[in-house]
C-alpha positions as CSV (number, residue, x, y, z in Angstrom):
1,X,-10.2,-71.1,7.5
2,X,-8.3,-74.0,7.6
3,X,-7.5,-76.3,4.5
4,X,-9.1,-79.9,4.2
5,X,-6.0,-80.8,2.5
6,X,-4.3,-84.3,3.4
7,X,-1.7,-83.1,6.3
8,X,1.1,-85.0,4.6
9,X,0.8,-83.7,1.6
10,X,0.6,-80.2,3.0
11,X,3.5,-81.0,4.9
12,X,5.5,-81.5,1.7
13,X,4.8,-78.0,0.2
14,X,6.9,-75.4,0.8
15,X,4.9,-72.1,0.0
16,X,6.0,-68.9,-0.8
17,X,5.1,-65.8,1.4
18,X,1.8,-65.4,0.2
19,X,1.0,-69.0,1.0
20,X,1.1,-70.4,-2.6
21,X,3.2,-72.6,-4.8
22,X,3.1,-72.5,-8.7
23,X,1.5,-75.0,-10.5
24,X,2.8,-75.6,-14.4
25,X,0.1,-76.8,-16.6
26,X,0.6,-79.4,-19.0
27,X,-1.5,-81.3,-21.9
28,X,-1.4,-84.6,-20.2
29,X,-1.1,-86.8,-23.8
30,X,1.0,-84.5,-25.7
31,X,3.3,-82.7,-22.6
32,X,2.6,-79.0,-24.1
33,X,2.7,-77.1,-21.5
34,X,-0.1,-74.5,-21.3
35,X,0.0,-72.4,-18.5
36,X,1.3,-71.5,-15.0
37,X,-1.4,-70.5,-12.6
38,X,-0.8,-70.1,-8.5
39,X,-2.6,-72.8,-5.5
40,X,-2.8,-72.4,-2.0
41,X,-3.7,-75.8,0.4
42,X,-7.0,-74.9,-0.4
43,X,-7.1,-74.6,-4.5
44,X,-5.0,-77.7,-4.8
45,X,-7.5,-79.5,-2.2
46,X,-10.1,-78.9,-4.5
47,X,-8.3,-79.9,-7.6
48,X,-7.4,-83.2,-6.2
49,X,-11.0,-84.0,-4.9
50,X,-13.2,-82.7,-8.0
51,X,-10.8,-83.2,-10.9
52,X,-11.5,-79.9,-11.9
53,X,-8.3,-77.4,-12.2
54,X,-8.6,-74.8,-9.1
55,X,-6.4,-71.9,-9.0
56,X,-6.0,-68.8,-6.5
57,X,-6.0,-66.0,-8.3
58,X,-3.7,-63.6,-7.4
59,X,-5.0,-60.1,-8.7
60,X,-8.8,-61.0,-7.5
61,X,-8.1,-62.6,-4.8
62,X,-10.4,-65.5,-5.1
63,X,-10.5,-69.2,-5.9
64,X,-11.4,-70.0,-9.5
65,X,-12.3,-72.8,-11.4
66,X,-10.4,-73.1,-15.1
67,X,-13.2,-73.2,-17.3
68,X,-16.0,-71.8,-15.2
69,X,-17.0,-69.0,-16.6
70,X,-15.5,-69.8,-20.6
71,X,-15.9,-73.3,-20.8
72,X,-12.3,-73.8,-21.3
73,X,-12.1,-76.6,-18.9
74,X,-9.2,-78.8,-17.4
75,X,-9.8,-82.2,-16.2
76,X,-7.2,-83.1,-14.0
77,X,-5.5,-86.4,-15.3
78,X,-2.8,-86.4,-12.8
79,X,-0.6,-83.7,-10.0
80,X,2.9,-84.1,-9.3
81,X,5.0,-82.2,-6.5
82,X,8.4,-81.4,-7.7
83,X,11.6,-82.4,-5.8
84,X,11.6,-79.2,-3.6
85,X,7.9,-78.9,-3.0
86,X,7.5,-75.5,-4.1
87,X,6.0,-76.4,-7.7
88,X,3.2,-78.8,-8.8
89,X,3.1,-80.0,-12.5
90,X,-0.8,-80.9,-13.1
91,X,-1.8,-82.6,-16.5
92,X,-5.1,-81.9,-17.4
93,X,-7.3,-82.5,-20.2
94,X,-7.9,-79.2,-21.8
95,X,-11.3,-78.1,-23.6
96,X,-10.8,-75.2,-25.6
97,X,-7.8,-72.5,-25.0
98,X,-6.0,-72.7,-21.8
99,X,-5.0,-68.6,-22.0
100,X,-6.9,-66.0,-20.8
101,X,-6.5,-64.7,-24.2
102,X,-8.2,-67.5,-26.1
103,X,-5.1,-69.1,-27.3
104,X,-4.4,-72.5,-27.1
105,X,-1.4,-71.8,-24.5
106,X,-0.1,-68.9,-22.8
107,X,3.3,-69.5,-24.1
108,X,1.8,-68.2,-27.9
109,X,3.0,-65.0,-27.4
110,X,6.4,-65.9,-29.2
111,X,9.9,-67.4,-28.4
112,X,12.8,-65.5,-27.0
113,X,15.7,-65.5,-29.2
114,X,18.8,-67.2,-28.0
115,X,22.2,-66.0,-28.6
116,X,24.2,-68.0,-26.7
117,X,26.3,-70.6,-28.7
């Protein structure tokens, strides 16, 4: 089924071979970044038109909205497309934890050390 996404903003993406591009999730007042989750035409369609995060998720292979089911919610403040049109960088207002886990953010799980000088 075809997308009702704008054509020339379709025409900007550049997808991967599954169809999707990967959209970074950032904390629109204080740029923490929260999460990376995966849109097809379809997902970022909806995001645009309800203000409501949509995602396609890759392991279920459905469209889901953040927040649905938890009440962790993201209203969509604003979406950018990155210089190559393979990534979108939404800023959303989160409710609650943004990670499947509860957590705040997915990047919680603890920093990499750096050795490099």
């Amino acid at each position: 089924m075809p997308s009702a996404l704008d054509p020339a903003i379709a025409a900007r993406l550049k997808r991967d071979a599954a169809g999707l591009v990967a959209a970074v999730v950032q904390q629109h007042d204080t740029g923490e970044v929260l999460m990376v989750g995966w849109m097809d035409d379809e997902a970022l369609h909806r995001t645009l038109t309800t203000g409501r995060a949509t995602y396609w998720s890759r392991s279920r292979r459905e469209y889901w909205v953040k927040g649905a089911t938890s009440g962790n919610v993201q209203h969509v403040k604003s979406v950018a497309l990155d210089c190559d049109g393979d990534a979108l960088l939404v800023r959303v207002d989160q409710v609650g934890g943004a990670c499947h886990t509860g957590d705040r953010t997915c990047f919680d799980a603890g920093e990499l050390e750096v050795t490099a000088p």
